[in-house]
N, C-alpha and C positions, 0 to 999 in steps of 0.2 A: 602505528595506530591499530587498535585492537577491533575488527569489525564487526561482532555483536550487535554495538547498542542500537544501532540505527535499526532493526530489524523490529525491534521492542514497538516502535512506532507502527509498522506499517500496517498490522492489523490488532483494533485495540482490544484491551480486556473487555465483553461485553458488558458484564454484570457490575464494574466499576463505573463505565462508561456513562449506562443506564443511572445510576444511581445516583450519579453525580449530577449528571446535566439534569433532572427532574426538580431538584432542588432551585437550581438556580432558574429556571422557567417561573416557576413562583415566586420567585423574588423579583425578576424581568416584572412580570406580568403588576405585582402589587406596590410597585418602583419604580414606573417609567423612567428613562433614566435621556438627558438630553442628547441631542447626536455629539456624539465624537470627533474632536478634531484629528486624532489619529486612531485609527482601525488595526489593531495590529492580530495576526494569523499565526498559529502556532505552525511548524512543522520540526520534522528529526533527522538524522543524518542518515545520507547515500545515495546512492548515483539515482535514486528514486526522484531527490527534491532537484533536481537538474535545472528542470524548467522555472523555479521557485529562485533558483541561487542565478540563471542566468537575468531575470527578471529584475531581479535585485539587484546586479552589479549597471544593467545596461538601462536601468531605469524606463524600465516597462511599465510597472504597476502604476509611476506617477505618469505617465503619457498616456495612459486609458483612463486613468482617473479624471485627471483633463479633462479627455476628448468627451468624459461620459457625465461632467460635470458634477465630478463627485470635490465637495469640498475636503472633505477627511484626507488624512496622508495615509498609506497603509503602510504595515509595518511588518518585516518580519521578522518573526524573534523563535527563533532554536530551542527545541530540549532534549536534555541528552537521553531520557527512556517516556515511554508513555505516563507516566503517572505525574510526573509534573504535568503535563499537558493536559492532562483532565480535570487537574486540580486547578488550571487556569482559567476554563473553560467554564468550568463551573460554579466559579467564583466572578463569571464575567469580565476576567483579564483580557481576553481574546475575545474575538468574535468568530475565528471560524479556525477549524486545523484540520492533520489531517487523517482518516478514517478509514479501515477496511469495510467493504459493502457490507460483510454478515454486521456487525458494529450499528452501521445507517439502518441496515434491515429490523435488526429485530431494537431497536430502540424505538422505531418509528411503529414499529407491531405494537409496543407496550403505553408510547406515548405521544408518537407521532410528534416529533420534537426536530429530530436532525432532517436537513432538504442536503442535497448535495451540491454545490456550488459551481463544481468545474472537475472532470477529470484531471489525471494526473500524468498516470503511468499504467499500461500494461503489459510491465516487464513479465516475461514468461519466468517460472518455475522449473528446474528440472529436477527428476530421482536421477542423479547420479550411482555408479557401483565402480569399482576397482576388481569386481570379483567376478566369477564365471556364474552370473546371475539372469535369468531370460524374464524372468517376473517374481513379482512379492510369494508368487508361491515354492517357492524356490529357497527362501530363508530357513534355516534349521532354529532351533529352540534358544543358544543363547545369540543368535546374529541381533542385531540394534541397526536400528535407522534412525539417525539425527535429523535433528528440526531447529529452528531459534526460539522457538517460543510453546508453548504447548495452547496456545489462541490463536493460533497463525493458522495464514490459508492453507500451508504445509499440510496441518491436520485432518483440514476440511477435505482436502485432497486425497489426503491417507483413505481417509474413512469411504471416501467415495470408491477409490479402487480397491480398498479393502473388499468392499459388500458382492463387487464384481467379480473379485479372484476367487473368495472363498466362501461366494455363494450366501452373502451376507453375514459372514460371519467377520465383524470387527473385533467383535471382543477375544479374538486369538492374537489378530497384529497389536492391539492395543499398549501390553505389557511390552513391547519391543521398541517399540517411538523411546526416545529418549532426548531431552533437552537438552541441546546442546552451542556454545557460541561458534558462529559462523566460522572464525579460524582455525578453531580448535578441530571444528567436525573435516576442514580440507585439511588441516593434518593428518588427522587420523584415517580418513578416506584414502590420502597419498602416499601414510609411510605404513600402512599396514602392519599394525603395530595395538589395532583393540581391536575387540569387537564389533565397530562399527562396521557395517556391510552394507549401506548404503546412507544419503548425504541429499537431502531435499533442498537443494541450494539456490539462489535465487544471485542475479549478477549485483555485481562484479566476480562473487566467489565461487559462482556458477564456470566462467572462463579462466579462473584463477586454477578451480580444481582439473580443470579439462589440459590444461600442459604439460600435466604428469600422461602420457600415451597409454596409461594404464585404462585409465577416466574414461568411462561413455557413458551417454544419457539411455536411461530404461524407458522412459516415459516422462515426459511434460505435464503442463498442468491446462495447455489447449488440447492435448491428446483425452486427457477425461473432462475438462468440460464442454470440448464438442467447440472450440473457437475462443477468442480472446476475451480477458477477462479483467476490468478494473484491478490492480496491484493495491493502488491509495486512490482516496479521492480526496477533494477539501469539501469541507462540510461545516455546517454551520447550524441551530437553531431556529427556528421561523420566529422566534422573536429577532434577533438580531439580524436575519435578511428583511424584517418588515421593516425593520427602525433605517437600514440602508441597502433598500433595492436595488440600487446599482451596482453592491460589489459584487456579485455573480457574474456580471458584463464584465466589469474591469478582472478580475483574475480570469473568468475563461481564454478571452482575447490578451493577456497578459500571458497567462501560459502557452495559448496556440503560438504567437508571435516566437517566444522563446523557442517552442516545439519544431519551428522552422528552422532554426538555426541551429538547434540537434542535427537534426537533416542535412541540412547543407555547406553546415561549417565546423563539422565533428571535431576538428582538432580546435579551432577556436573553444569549445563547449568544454571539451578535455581540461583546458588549460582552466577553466572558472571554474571547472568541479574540485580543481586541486589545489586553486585558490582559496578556496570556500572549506576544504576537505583534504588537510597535506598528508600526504602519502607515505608509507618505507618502502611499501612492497607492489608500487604502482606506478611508473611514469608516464608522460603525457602522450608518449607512444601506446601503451599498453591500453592507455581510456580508451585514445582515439580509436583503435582495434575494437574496445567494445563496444562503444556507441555507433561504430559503423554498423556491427550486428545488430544493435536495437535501433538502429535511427528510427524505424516506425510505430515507437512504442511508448513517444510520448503524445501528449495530448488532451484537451479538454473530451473527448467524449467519456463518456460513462459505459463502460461494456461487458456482458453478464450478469448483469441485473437479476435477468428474468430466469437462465440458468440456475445462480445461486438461489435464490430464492424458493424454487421446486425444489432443490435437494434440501434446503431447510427445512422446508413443509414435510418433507416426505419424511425428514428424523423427528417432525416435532416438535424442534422447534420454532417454529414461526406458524404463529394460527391466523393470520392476516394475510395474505399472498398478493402484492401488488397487480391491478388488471396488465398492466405496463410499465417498462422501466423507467416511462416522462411522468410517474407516478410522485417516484423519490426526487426529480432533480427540479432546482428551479427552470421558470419557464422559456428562459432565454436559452437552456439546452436543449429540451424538448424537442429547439426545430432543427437539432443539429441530431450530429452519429451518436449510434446507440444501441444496445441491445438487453 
């Protein structure tokens, strides 16, 4: 399996995002529309949706739906890159998927439309290098740094230790980012064989790149944001958390519950991510190795909120600056972890 797509997901195109969901609020809005007997939630592949595919297999979602006396079934239903997922969203297929914060951030600056429902994941980020490299200033003129997406937090991250190495000067690293699929960039990272001089990777292929003994991390993505950082969240419309208040309950405690058994039963989790996600270049030994490294990385809180949000404001864009991160999320996270 080729690991790309799933990356596509994790943080969305904003300006598609934006555009899309805006539409479909005014049709919500001049439509009521009856409550739903089934609630179904977009999300996309990798060790990201863990707590989403363990939820699903061990029937979590229907046991808080229960207990929270939500009549609707919830549903989850896969897409292979972001743009079906927006387009579902928008069209009100779905009621909730899932979102990078800048995504939640500046949608809600523009229309105050997405609440965030439940954290997810936050998987750390790392600059990978294969090369005798001590910092980004240290790239020569043709070196390249691969990303997955050119909307990814990869970038956001770029641009932030860019301003710091070179004294605010992005637009020198800028021409050297280069889009690349996640496989492609640990090849090229490990058989030294392009361009590529560095590899902003993100797990599995983060531990995938690191077996080659060549592989060290320059810097992470809590090294420049100063501590951990939402990866995805699930997010949703405030019309469709008004039409079913409860399911913020039911997915947060729906993922916490799953998020425990990351933790404490890593090869069991192993085994339903490869269920859910069958592997060439991954066995249930190799998950379980990395889910033991991130066991505390999954989870409903919401974190870096308040982080990302200052370094938006500070490039411009975002002219809304939330007072607080219980700003974006619904209110049953609020009284929970958060930053």
């Amino acid at each position: 399996m080729r690991w790309g797509s799933f990356a596509l997901i994790a943080i969305c195109a904003v300006g598609m995002v934006a555009s899309a969901i805006l539409p479909a609020q005014t049709r919500a809005r001049s439509q009521p529309r009856a409550v739903e007997r089934e609630i179904r939630i977009g999300v996309g592949h990798g060790i990201a949706f863990l707590p989403l595919y363990i939820a699903q297999e061990q029937k979590l979602l229907d046991k808080h739906a229960k207990a929270a006396g939500l009549a609707s079934r919830i549903v989850v239903q896969r897409f292979n890159t972001a743009e079906p997922l927006h387009r579902a969203m928008a069209k009100g297929e779905i009621a909730a998927g899932a979102f990078g914060l800048a995504t939640v951030l500046l949608t809600r600056d523009t229309s105050n439309t997405l609440v965030a429902l439940s954290g997810l994941t936050t998987l750390p980020l790392s600059l990978l290098t294969a090369r005798n490299l001590k910092s980004l200033a240290d790239l020569r003129a043709g070196d390249r740094i691969a990303v997955p997406t050119s909307s990814g937090p990869q970038v956001t991250y770029l641009r932030v230790h860019a301003d710091k190495t070179f004294f605010g000067a992005w637009n020198r690293l800028r021409p050297q980012v280069m889009v690349t699929a996640h496989q492609d960039a640990v090849d090229a990272l490990t058989q030294g064989k392009s361009n590529v001089a560095a590899y902003f990777a993100s797990p599995p292929f983060t531990q995938m790149a690191k077996k080659d003994p060549k592989v060290r991390v320059m810097l992470t993505s809590e090294d420049i944001m100063g501590g951990k950082t939402s990866f995805l969240v699930m997010a949703a419309s405030a019309e469709a958390l008004s039409a079913q208040p409860k399911l913020a309950e039911v997915l947060s405690k729906a993922i916490d519950e799953a998020s425990r058994i990351i933790r404490t039963d890593s090869r069991r989790a192993a085994a339903t991510w490869l269920k859910f996600e069958p592997s060439s270049t991954l066995d249930v030994n190799a998950v379980d190795g990395i889910l033991r490294e991130l066991k505390d990385d999954f989870g409903s809180g919401v974190y870096g909120v308040e982080a990302t949000a200052a370094l938006m404001s500070r490039d411009g864009r975002l002219k809304n600056m939330p007072a607080s991160w219980k700003d974006i999320v619904a209110p049953i996270l609020a009284a929970g972890s958060g930053s």
